[in-house]
C-alpha positions in Angstrom: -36.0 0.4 -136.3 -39.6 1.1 -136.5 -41.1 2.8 -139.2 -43.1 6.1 -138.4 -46.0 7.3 -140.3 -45.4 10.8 -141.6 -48.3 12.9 -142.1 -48.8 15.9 -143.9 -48.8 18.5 -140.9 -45.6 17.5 -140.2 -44.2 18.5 -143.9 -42.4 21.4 -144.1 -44.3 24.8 -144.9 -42.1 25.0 -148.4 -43.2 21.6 -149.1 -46.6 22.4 -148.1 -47.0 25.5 -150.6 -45.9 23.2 -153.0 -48.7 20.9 -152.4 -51.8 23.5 -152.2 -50.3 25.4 -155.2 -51.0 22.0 -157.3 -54.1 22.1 -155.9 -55.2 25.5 -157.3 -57.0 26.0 -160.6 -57.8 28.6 -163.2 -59.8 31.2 -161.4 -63.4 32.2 -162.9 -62.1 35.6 -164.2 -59.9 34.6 -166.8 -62.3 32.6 -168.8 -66.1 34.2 -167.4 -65.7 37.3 -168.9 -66.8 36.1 -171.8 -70.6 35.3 -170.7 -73.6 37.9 -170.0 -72.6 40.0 -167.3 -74.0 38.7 -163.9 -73.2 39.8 -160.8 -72.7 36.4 -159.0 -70.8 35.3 -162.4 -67.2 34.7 -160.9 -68.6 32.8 -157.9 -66.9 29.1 -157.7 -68.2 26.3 -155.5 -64.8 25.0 -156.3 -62.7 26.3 -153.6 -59.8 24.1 -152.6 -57.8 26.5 -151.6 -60.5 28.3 -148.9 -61.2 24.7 -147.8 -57.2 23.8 -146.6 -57.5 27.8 -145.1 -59.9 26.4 -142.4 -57.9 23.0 -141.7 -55.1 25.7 -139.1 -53.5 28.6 -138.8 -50.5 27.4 -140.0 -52.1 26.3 -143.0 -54.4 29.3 -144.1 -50.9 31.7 -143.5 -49.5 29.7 -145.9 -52.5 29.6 -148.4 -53.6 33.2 -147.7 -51.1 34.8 -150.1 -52.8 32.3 -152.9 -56.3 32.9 -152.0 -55.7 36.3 -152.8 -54.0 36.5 -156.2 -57.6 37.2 -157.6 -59.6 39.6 -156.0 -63.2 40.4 -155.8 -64.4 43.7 -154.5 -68.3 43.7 -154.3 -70.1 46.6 -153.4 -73.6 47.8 -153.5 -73.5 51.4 -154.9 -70.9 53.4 -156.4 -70.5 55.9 -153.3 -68.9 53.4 -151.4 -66.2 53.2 -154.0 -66.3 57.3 -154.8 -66.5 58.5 -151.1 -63.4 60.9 -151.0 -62.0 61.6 -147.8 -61.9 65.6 -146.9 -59.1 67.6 -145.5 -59.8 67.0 -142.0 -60.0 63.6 -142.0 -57.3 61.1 -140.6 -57.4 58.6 -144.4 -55.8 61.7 -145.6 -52.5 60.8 -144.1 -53.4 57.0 -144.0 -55.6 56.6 -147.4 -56.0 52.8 -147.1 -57.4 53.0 -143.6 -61.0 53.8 -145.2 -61.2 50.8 -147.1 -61.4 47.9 -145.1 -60.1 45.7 -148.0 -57.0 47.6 -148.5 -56.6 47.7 -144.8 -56.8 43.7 -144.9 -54.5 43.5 -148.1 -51.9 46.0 -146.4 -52.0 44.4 -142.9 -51.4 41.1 -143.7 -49.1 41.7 -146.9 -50.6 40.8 -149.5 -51.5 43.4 -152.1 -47.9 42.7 -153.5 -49.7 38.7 -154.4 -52.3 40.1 -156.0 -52.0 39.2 -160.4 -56.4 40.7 -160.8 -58.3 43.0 -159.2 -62.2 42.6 -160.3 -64.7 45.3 -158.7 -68.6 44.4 -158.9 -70.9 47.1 -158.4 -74.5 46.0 -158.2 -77.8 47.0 -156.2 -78.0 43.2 -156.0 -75.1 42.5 -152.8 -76.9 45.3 -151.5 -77.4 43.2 -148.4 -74.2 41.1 -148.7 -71.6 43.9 -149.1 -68.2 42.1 -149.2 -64.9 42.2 -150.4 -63.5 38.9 -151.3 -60.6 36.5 -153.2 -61.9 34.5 -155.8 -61.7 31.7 -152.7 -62.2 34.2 -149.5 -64.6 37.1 -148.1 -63.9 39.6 -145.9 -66.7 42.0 -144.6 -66.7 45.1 -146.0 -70.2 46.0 -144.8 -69.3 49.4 -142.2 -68.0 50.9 -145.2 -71.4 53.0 -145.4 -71.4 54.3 -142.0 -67.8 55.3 -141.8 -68.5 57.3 -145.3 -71.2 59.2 -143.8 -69.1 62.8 -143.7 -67.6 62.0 -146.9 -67.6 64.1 -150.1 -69.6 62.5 -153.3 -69.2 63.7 -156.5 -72.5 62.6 -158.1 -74.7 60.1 -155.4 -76.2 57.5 -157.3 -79.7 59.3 -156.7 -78.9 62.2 -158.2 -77.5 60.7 -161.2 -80.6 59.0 -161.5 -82.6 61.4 -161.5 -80.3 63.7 -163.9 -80.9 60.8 -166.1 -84.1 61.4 -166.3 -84.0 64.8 -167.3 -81.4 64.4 -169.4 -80.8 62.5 -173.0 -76.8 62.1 -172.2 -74.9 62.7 -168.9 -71.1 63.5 -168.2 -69.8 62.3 -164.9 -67.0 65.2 -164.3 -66.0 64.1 -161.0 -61.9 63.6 -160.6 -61.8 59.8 -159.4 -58.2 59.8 -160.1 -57.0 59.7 -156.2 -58.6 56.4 -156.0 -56.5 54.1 -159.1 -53.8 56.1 -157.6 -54.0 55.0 -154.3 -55.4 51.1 -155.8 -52.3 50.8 -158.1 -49.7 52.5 -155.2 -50.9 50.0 -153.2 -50.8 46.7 -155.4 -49.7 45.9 -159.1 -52.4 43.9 -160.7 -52.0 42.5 -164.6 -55.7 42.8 -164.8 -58.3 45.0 -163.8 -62.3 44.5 -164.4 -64.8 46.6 -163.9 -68.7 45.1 -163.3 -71.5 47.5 -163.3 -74.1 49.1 -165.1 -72.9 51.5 -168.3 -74.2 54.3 -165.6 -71.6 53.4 -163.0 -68.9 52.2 -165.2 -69.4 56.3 -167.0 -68.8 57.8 -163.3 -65.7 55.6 -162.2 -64.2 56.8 -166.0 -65.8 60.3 -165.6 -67.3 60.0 -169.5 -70.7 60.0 -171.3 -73.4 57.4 -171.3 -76.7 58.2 -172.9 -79.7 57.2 -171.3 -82.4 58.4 -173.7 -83.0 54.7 -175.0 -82.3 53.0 -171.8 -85.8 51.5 -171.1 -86.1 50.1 -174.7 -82.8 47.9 -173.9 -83.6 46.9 -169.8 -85.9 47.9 -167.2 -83.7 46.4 -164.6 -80.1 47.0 -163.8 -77.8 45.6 -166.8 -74.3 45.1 -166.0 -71.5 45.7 -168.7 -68.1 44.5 -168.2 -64.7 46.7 -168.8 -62.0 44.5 -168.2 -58.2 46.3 -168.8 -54.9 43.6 -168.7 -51.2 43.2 -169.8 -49.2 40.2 -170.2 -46.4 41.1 -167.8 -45.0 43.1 -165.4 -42.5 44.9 -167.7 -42.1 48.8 -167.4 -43.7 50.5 -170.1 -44.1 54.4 -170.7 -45.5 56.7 -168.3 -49.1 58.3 -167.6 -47.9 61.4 -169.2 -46.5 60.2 -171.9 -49.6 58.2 -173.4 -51.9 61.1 -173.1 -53.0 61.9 -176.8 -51.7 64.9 -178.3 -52.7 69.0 -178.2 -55.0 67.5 -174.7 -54.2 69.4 -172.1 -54.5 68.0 -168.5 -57.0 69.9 -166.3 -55.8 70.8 -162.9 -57.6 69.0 -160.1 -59.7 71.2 -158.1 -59.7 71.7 -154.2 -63.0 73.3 -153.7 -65.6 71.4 -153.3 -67.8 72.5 -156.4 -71.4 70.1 -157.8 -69.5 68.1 -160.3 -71.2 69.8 -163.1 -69.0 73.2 -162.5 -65.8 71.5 -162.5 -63.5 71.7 -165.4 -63.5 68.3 -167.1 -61.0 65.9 -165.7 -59.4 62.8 -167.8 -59.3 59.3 -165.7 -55.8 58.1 -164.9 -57.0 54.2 -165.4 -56.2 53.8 -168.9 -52.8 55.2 -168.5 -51.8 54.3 -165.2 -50.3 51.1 -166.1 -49.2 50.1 -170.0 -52.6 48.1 -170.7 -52.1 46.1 -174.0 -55.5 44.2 -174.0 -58.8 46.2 -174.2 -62.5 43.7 -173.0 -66.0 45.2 -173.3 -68.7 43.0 -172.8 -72.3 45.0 -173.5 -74.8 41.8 -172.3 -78.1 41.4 -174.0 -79.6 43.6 -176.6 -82.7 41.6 -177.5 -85.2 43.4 -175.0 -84.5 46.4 -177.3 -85.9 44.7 -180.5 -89.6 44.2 -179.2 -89.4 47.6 -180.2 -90.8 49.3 -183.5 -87.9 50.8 -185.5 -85.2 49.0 -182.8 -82.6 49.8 -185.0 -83.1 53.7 -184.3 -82.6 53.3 -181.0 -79.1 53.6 -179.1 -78.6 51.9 -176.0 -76.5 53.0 -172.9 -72.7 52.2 -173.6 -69.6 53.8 -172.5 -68.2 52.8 -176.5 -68.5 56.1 -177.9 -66.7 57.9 -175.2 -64.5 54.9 -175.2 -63.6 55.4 -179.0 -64.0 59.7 -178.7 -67.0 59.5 -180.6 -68.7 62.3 -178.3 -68.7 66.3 -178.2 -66.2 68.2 -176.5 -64.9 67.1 -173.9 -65.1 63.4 -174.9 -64.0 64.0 -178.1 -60.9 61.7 -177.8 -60.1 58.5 -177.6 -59.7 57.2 -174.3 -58.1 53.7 -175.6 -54.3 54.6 -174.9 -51.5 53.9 -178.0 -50.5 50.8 -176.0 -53.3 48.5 -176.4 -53.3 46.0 -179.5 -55.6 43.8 -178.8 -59.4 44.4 -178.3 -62.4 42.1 -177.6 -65.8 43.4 -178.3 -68.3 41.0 -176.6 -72.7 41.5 -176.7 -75.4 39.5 -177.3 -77.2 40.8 -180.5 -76.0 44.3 -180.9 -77.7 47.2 -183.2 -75.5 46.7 -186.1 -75.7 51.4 -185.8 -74.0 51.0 -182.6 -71.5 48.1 -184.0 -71.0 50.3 -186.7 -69.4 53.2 -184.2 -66.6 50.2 -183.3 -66.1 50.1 -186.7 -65.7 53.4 -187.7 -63.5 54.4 -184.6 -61.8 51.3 -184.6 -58.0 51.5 -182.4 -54.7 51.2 -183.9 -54.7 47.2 -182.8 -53.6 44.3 -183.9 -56.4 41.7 -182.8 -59.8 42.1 -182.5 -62.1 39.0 -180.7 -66.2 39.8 -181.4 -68.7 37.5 -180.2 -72.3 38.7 -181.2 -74.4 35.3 -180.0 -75.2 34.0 -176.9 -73.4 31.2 -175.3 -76.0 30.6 -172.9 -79.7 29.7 -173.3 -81.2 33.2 -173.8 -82.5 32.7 -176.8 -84.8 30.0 -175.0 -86.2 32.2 -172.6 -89.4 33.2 -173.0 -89.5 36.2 -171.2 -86.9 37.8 -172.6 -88.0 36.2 -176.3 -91.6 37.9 -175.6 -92.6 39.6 -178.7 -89.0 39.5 -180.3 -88.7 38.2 -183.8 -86.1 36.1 -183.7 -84.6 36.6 -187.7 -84.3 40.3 -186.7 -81.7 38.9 -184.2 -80.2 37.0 -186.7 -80.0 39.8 -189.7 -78.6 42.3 -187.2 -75.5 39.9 -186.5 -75.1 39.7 -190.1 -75.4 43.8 -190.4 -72.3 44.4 -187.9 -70.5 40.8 -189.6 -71.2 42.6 -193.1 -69.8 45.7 -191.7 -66.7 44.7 -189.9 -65.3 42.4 -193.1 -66.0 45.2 -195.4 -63.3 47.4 -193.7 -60.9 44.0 -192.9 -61.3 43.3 -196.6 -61.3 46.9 -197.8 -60.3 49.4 -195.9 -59.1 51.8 -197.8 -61.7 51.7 -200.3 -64.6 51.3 -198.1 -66.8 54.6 -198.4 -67.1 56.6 -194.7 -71.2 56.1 -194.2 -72.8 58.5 -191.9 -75.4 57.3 -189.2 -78.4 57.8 -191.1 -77.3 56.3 -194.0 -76.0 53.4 -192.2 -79.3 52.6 -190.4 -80.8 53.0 -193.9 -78.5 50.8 -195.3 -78.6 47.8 -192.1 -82.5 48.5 -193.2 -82.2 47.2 -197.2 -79.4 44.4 -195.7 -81.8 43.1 -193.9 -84.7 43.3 -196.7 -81.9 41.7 -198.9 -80.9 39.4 -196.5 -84.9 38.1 -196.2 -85.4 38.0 -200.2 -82.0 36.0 -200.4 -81.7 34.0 -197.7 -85.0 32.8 -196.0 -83.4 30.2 -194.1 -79.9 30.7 -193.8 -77.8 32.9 -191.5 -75.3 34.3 -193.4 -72.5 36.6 -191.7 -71.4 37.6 -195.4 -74.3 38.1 -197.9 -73.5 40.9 -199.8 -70.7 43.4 -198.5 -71.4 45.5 -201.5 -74.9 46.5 -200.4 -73.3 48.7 -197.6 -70.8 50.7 -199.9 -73.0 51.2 -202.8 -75.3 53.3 -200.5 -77.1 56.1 -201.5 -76.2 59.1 -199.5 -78.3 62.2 -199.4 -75.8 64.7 -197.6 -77.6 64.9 -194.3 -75.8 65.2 -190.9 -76.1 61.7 -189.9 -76.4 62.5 -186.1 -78.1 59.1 -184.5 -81.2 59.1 -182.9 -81.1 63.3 -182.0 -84.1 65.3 -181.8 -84.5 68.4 -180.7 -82.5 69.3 -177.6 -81.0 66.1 -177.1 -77.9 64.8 -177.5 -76.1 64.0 -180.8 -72.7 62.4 -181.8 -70.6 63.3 -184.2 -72.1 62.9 -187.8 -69.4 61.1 -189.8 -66.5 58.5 -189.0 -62.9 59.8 -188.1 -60.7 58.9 -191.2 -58.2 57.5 -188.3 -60.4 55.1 -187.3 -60.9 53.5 -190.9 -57.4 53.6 -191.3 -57.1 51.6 -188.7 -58.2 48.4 -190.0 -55.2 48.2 -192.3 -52.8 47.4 -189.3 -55.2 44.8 -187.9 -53.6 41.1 -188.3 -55.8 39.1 -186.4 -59.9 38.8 -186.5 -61.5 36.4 -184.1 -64.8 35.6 -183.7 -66.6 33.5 -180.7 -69.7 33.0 -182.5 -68.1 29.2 -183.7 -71.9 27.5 -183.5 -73.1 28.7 -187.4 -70.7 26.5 -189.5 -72.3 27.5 -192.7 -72.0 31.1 -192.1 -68.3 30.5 -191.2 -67.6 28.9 -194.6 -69.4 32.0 -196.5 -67.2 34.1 -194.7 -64.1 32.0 -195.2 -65.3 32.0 -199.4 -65.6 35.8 -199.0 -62.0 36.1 -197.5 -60.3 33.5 -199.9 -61.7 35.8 -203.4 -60.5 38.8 -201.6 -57.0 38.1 -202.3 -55.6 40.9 -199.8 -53.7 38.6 -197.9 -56.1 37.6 -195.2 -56.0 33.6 -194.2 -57.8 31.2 -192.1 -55.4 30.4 -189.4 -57.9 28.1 -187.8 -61.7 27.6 -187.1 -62.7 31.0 -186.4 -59.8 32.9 -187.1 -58.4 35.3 -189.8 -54.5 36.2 -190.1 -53.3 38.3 -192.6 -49.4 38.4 -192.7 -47.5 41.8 -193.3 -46.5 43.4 -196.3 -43.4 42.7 -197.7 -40.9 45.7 -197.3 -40.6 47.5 -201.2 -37.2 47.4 -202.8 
């Protein structure tokens, strides 16, 4: 009896999902999120699985449903995303038909594969408008012209140039029908958002202020929201993690400008029972070429994030069920670390990563008449600032803005007399409590006619830091300012521990008899 080569075509297709399954790998979104927002970040010339879909047919129908467990939706402008369909129009009674990627995902069965969904939004793939796995693309480009008799809300032009009459803009538009119609369509465990803080404000219908915005970036800067759960289990319902006396606005029919409508809350942070929070706020180092950088605020979605805004944003917009949040930017103004501080979440980890991983800090562009140490004693500002409430909360003394920037100011002054040459994340913690305060409102960086936030901290939000059990932070490259830190925690004596390099723990209170 003669023995017959068997070849892999002739396996089985069980067998053969087997084999390409082995042959997949960690895609770019669970571990890029991390770096400075790009818009061709999650791109992988490691695609296994797209190379076995072009072998056959048989082979990319069994590999399709894994090509697709991670999507990639790219688009060019935020009115291809926002384009709502009006009454006489057939998506009404077929709402994925006017996406061509949901009409791809439906058609061919896959939404109910995909684990992440990740929407880019940048001028950049302007000319490459796609939808894609991390592993496949799909063209997406007739979106425009098929949107042409569409309703917008607010067209990227005209929020531009609103911004430019205007310190602080609320995007009012209801954008509700479209994570309705995502999340009736698939089930994702993650969703990320990758745009500019002006985009990201009008897909969550919140605040941004763009009265800084030049100081921090003349070109497009993209921030990252990413929102994920561990598993598919049920948890409460929309309604019931609205926050409390917060009425929900009634969606209107007529076709009003956006800035007559009534305000209306975004569905995202509720639709699905989120327990991990990621903002990533890329690069603040144009911002210190600046004089008196740390007055200025750059454009961030944080404050509405945290409620630190005036009606209607005066709310938090982080739902009950998330307990773990990672706070991710390259050199932040310790004043606008200080707002996560201050409005902190009711969570039990907290990640921050306040250095560059990448070579940034060798660029001499963006270096251009930036002192480095002011980099360096504004890390140690919001490091100062973020152990003193760990540490202390309850004893920690409410600062209002202006006596926080006043106070980052003698920190760093300290910080130079004391420490010439060595980057400490805990000098001092006492320097920020034992500030002087001379009773003023504290409203950052508003003069007359523009915008202002609230003056002093929510007491809920300092509260907060007593049910935190878990502070991690990414910047792992200054050893020496670790070790202050870990001396700082150990004479504390309020329970906090090192669980490993770059970790605090602190373990519960024992019950009282």
């Amino acid at each position: 009896m003669s023995d017959q080569a068997v070849t892999i075509g002739a396996l089985p297709p069980e067998l053969l999902r087997q084999v390409f399954d082995a042959l997949d790998h960690i895609p770019p979104s669970d571990h890029r999120l991390n770096e400075q927002p790009d818009s061709d970040m999650l791109r992988d010339s490691n695609c296994p699985l797209k190379n076995i879909s072009l072998v056959s047919k048989q082979w990319r129908e069994i590999v399709l449903p894994m090509l697709f467990r991670h999507v990639v939706w790219r688009l060019p402008s935020c009115d291809h995303l926002l384009a709502y369909p009006n009454e006489d129009s057939h998506s009404q009674s077929d709402p994925f038909g006017s996406i061509p990627i949901l009409v791809f995902l439906h058609s061919n069965d896959l939404a109910r594969h995909v684990r992440s969904l990740t929407i880019i939004v940048c001028r950049k793939v302007a000319s490459s408008c796609d939808a894609t796995s991390e592993e496949d693309t799909l063209s997406a480009s007739g979106i425009a012209q098929r949107k042409r008799e569409r309703w917008y809300t607010t067209s990227d032009t005209q929020a531009q140039y609103l911004a430019q009459t205007s310190s602080a803009m609320i995007y009012r538009g209801n954008n509700n029908w479209l994570w309705q119609m995502l999340f009736d369509m698939m089930d994702p465990l993650r969703l990320t958002l990758i745009a500019s803080p002006q985009t990201l404000a009008r897909l969550l219908s919140c605040m941004v202020f763009f009265g800084d915005a030049d100081f921090f970036s003349t070109e497009e800067r993209l921030h990252i929201l990413s929102l994920s759960r561990d598993s598919y289990s049920k948890g409460p319902s929309a309604l019931s993690l609205q926050p409390r006396g917060t009425p929900q606005a009634v969606p209107q029919t007529s076709h009003k400008c956006a800035t007559e409508r009534e305000y209306i809350r975004t569905e995202l942070f509720t639709i699905r029972p989120w327990t991990h929070l990621l903002l990533n706020e890329n690069s603040s180092i144009r911002v210190y070429r600046t004089y008196h950088f740390f007055d200025r605020r750059p454009p961030s979605i944080l404050t509405s994030l945290l409620g630190w805004e005036e009606a209607p944003l005066n709310f938090m917009m982080v739902p009950p069920t998330i307990t773990s949040l990672s706070y991710i930017a390259i050199f932040p103004i310790a004043s606008h670390f200080s707002m996560l501080v201050y409005r902190l979440p009711r969570i039990k980890n907290l990640y921050l990563q306040l250095v560059p991983r990448n070579d940034i800090l060798l660029d001499k562009k963006e270096m251009d008449h930036v002192n480095a140490s002011d980099l360096w004693l504004e890390r140690n500002s919001c490091y100062q600032l973020a152990m003193q409430y760990m540490l202390v909360p309850m004893a920690a003394a409410p600062l209002s803005h202006t006596s926080s920037n006043n106070n980052n100011n003698n920190n760093n002054n300290n910080n130079n007399n004391n420490n010439n040459n060595n980057n400490n994340i805990i000098n001092t913690i006492n320097n920020n409590g034992d500030s002087d305060d001379d009773g003023e409102d504290g409203n950052l960086n508003a003069g007359p006619g523009e915008h202002a936030v609230v003056g002093n901290p929510d007491p809920g939000g300092i509260y907060n830091w007593e049910h935190l059990r878990r502070l991690e932070t990414g910047d792992l490259s200054d050893r020496e300012a670790w070790l202050d830190a870990v001396d700082w925690v150990e004479e504390s004596q309020t329970g906090w521990r090192v669980e490993r390099y770059g970790v605090f723990v602190k373990e519960p209170r024992a019950p009282q008899v």
